[in-house]
Every structure is written in C-alpha cells, then in structure tokens.
N, C-alpha and C positions, 0 to 999 in steps of 0.2 A: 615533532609530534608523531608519534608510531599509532598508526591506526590498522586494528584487526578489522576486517571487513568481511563478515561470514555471510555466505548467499547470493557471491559477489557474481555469480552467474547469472542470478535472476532479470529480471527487464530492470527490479529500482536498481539491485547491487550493480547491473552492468553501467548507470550512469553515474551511479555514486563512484564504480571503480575508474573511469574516464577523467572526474574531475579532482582527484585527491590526487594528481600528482604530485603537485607542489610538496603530499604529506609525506613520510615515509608509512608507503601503503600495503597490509598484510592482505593481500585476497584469499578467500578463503571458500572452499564448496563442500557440498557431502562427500568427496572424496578423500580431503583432507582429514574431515572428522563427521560421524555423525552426532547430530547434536542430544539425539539421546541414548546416549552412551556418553556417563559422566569423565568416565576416563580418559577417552579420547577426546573430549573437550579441556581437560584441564592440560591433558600433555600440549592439543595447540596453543591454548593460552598464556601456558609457561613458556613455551618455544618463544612466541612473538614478542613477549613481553611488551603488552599497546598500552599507551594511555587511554585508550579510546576502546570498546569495540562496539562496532554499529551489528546488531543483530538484525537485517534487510530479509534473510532467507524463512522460510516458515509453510505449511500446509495451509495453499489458498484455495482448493476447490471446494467452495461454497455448498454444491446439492456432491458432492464426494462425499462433506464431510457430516453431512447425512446421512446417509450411506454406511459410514466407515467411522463415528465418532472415534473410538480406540486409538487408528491411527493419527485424527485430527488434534486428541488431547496429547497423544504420544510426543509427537513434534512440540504443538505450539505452547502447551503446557509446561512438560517434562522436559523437552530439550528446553526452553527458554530458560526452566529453574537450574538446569546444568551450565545456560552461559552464566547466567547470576551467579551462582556460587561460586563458576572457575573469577570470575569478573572480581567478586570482592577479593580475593584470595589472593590477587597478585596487586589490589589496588587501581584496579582500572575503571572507569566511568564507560556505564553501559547505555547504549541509545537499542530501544526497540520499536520498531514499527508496528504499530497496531493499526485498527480500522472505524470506522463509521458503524460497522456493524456488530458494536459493542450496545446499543440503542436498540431501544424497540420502536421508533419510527413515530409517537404519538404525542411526541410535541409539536407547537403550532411556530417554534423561534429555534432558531441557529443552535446546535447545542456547544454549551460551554463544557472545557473541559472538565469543570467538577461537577457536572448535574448524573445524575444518577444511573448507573448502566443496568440495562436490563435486556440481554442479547434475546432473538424468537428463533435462531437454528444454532445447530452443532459450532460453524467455525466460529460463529461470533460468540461461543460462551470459549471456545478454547481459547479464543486470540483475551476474552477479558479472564480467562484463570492464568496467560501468561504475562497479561500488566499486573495481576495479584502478586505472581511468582517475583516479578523484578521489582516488587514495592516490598516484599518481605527478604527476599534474599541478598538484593545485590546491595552495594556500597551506595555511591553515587549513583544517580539513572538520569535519564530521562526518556519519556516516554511521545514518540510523537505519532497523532492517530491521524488517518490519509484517507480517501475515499476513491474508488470509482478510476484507478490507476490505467491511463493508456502511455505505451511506449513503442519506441519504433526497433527496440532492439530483439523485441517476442511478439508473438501474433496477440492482440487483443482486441476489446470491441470496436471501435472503429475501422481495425482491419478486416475483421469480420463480418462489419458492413459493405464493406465495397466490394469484400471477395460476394455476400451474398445478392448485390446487386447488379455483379457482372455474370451471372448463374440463375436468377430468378425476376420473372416479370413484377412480382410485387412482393414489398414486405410489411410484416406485419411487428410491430415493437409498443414493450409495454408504456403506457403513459402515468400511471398511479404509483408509481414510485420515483422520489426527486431526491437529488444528492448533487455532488458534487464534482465535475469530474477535474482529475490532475494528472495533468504529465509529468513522465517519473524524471525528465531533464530538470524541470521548475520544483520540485519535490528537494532532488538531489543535491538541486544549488542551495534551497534552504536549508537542510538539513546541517551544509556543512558551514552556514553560517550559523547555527546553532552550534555545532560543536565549538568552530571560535570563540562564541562569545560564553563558552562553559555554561549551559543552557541547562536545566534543571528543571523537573516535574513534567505537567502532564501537559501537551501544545495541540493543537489540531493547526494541521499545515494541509491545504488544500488551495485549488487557485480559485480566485472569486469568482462568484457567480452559481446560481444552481441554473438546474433542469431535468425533464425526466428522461428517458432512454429513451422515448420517442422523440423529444426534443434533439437530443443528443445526435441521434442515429439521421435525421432530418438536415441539422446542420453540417455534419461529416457527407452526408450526401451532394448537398448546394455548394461545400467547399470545392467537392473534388469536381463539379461539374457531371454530376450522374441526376439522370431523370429518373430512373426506378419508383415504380408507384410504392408509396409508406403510406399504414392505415394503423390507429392505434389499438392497442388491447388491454384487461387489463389483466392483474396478476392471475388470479385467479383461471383463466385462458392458457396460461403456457405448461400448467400440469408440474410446475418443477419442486423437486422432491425438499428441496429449504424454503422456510419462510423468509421475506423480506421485509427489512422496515420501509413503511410507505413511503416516508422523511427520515433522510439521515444526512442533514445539511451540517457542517461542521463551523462554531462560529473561530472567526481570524482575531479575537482581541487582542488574547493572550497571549499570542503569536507577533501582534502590532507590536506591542513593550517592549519586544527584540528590535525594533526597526525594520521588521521584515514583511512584506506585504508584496503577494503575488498576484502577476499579471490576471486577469480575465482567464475563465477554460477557453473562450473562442480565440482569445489571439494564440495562447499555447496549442489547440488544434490547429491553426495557421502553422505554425512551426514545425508540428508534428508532421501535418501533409507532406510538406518540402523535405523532412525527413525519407518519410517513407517512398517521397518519388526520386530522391538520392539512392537509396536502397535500389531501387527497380522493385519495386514492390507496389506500387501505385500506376494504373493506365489509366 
C-alpha cells in the first residue's frame, strides 16, 4: 500500500510518519507542494501514485485565523479541494483531518458525527468548508474529526504549561470550555487502523474522557510533579480574538464499529510526559 502523507512535518504528520513504516510511505511538506496551488498538487500526486493520501497538514492557528480568514480559507478550503481533486483523478482514497471545532459548543451529549455543524470562528468554518470540499470532490474519503491535539514532537499545551510554570508563581486557565484532549501517538495508531480496515465517512477519533483546560492544565501539572498555583477563568477573561465552543466533546461510537477504542487522555498524558522527559524537554 503506497501512502502520500502530506503535512508530514506537523506534530500528527510527524507520528503518523514514525508509524507507517511497515507502508510504502510518501512524506510530503509545503516544500514539496503547496496545497493551494492545484498544479503542484496533482504533479505530487501523479508522482506518488498512493492508494491512500492522509491530508494531516492544514492552517491551525485558531485567533490567526481570525485575524487572517483569506489565508485560513486559502489552505483549509482551497488546498483541501486541490488534494480532492488531485485524489480522485488518480483514484486514490483521501483521509482529512478535521476538528471539534466544526460545532458550536451548545449541545448538552457527546457530538456524533452526523449532528449538525455550525462552527462560532474563522478556522472552524475553513476546517468545515474543507470536509464540504472532500464530500463533493473527492472519490473515496474519509473524514476523521480530533480535538484538543498534544504531542511531544511540537511545543503544545501541556508544554506550554510547564514551560509557564517554571517562569510564573501562578497560573491562571480557562474552565468553561470542555473537550477532549488526544495525543497525536493514539490519534496516529488509530488513524491507520482505519486506513486498514478501508474506513469510510465521517469518525470522530479522540481518546476518552473529557475535561476543561483548567482541568487539563491541573493534571499535566500533578503529573509532572509541579506545585505552581492554578486559579480558573472563564472565556470571556482571556480577550482572545476567536470564539470558542463551550462543549465540543466528540462521541467514540461510530468510531467503536471499527473496533477501535482509545485509551483514557490521562493515561495518554502519562505517556506523553515520559515522552517529553525523553526529549530533555521536561525538568
């Protein structure tokens, strides 16, 4: 199985690229191709010739893409409909990574992947015009939506916590927003037992469990053995230029049917730690 793996730089692409040896694995970054530029997408895609391409890479800064929607729709949009098309054109099944932040936060139950999206900032309506783009363009798809992504191969929030709790007597993190948080190792392993099992439609792959970023931020602290005082806040307190959904817990059902069912976030932050103090990146 020849797999194009575009974005393979990123924190998911980086685990998704670790574990696809066994495939024959095409990595692929914006230096290869940028993805909106149709041309240079189809010339990679003919090159590679994959049965697969995981679309992992994409514009994720949230109050950026506030900021900046043009370039937020440009990527996650526009490039997404350029791997679709290169995708069908040579016959290839397309996996994209979408988000939680396709929702507006105002359900009170797990969301399933066919209840109704209705994103409240810029990335989350680009990330849902490019599940539109690979529901109308491409051949085959599937669509798997993630949440609240920490990994040890890129700085993200947990690291962020520690780095700001070896720097500051007290922190402050919001508590009125709950999700789900996943590491991109346990993402990556599901991912590609979805691909084996030629996986189809729309999944939300997340690891169990929710909590809010106070929570979250609280227990990455107790893990790593840090006293830094944490005091909650709520959104409205942090002045930041995107909205967030309050709830955007993602349900595992449809995800179960595959056999697949991932560990707890606390044991995968277990994991993550021993990562990061492998790294030298954790005192």
């Amino acid at each position: 199985m020849r797999i194009l793996l575009i974005g393979s730089a990123g924190m998911l692409g980086s685990d998704l690229a670790q574990g696809l040896d066994a495939c024959e694995l095409i990595p692929a970054t914006s230096r290869d191709a940028d993805i909106r530029d149709l041309a240079q997408v189809r010339r990679l895609v003919s090159a590679s010739a994959p049965d697969w391409i995981l679309l992992a890479g994409g514009y994720t800064d949230v109050d950026g893409a506030e900021r900046d929607p043009d370039l937020a729709f440009a990527v996650n949009r526009d490039g997404t409909r350029n791997v679709a098309v290169a995708a069908k054109q040579v016959g290839a099944k397309l996996l994209y990574v979408s988000t939680d932040y396709v929702f507006d936060g105002k359900s009170n139950r797990a969301y399933e992947p066919n209840d109704p999206i209705n994103p409240l900032n810029a990335y989350g309506a680009s990330k849902a015009a490019g599940e539109h783009a690979v529901q109308e363009f491409a051949g085959e798809w599937l669509t798997a939506r993630t949440s609240w992504l920490f990994g040890a191969s890129r700085t993200c929030f947990p690291e962020k916590i520690l780095r700001a709790a070896d720097a500051q007597p007290e922190l402050k993190v919001v508590i009125d927003q709950v999700g789900s948080p996943t590491y991109t190792k346990d993402l990556a392993a599901a991912i590609r037992q979805l691909i084996h099992a030629d996986a189809s439609g729309i999944l939300h792959v997340t690891n169990s469990g929710s909590c809010s970023w106070f929570d979250f931020a609280k227990e990455v602290l107790r893990k790593a053995g840090k006293t830094t005082a944490i005091s909650a806040i709520s959104t409205p307190e942090t002045d930041r230029p995107a909205k967030r959904p309050a709830y955007s817990v993602l349900s595992p059902a449809a995800l179960a049917t595959y056999g697949i069912k991932l560990r707890s976030w606390q044991d995968a932050l277990d994991t993550y730690l021993c990562e990061l103090h492998d790294k030298g990146k954790l005192r």
